[in-house]
Structures are given as C-alpha cells and as structure tokens.
C-alpha positions in Angstrom: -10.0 -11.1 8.8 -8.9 -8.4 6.4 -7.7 -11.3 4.5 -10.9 -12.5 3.1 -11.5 -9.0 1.6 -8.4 -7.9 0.2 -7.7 -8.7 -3.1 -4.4 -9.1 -5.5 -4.4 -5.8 -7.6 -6.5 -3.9 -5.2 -4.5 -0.2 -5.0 -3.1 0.7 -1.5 -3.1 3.9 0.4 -1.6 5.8 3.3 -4.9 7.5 3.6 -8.6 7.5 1.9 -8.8 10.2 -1.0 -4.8 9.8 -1.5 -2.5 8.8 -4.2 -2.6 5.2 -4.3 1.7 4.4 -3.9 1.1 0.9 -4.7 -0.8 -2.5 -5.5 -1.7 -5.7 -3.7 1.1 -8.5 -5.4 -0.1 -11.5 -3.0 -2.9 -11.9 0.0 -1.7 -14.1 2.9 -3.9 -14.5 6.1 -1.0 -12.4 8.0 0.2 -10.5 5.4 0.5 -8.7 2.3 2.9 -8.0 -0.5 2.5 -4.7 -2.2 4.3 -3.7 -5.1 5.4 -0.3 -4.2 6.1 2.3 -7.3 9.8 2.7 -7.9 10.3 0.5 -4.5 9.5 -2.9 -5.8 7.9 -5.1 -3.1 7.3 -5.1 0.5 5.5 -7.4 3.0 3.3 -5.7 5.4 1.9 -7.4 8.1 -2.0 -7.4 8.5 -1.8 -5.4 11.7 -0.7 -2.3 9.5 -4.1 -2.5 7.7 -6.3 0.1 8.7 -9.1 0.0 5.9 -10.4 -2.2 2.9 -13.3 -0.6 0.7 -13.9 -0.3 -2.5 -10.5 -2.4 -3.9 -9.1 -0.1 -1.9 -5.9 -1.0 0.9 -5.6 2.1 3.7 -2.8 1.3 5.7 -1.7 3.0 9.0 1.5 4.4 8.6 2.5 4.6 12.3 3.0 0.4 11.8 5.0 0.5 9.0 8.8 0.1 8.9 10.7 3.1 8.1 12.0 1.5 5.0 8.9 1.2 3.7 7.4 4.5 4.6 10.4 6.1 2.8 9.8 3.9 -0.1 6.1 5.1 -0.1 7.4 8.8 0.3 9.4 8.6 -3.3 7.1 6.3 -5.0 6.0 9.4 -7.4 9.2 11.0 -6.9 9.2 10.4 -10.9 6.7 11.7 -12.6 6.1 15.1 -13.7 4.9 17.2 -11.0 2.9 19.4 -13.9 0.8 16.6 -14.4 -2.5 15.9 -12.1 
C-alpha cells in the first residue's frame, strides 16, 4: 500500500525531523530505489518503510541491509560540518 503514496523525488529518512540521506529514484509496488548521497542507489524493499508524510520516506533501519545503513551513515560524510 505505501506504494500508492510514495512518490519519485520524495526525500527519505531514517527518522522524522532527520537529515534526509537520500531521494525516491523509482516506486515499485514492492520496492523502492533511493538514490542515496555519495552511495548512488539502493533497492529497499517496502517492508523497510515505516512512514510516508508530507513527501517524506521514514524508513526503519532495523530492516535495512548493513550495506545500506553504512551507506546512509557516510552520505554527509562530505560536507562541511561548519555548515547547518
């Protein structure tokens, strides 16, 4: 069902109020593709979704792959930490 709400370009989180890590590439009715910041792209499987509001994507990260939570964990790993 999260299917018919989410949205290519809708921003994805690990939790609400977070720093969104990626965007929505492609919307499947079992999965998603999110590009992930300095990652590229990943499938995620519907199950993993936890929340869609406001073109936003919360995922639960206790379903996601440990590649993929490590390439959340260094998707700002570039930027300038002196920025907000």
């Amino acid at each position: 069902m999260w299917h018919e709400k989410i949205q290519e370009g809708f921003d994805v989180f690990l939790h609400d109020g977070g720093h969104a890590f990626g965007a929505v590439r492609q919307v499947h009715q079992n999965e998603i593709v999110v590009y992930i910041e300095n990652g590229g792209d990943f499938t995620i499987p519907m199950s993993a979704v936890k929340e869609v509001e406001s073109e936003k994507v919360v995922l639960d990260s206790a379903k996601l792959d440990p590649k993929l939570r490590e390439a959340i964990r260094r998707a700002h790993s570039g930027e300038d930490p002196r920025i907000p």
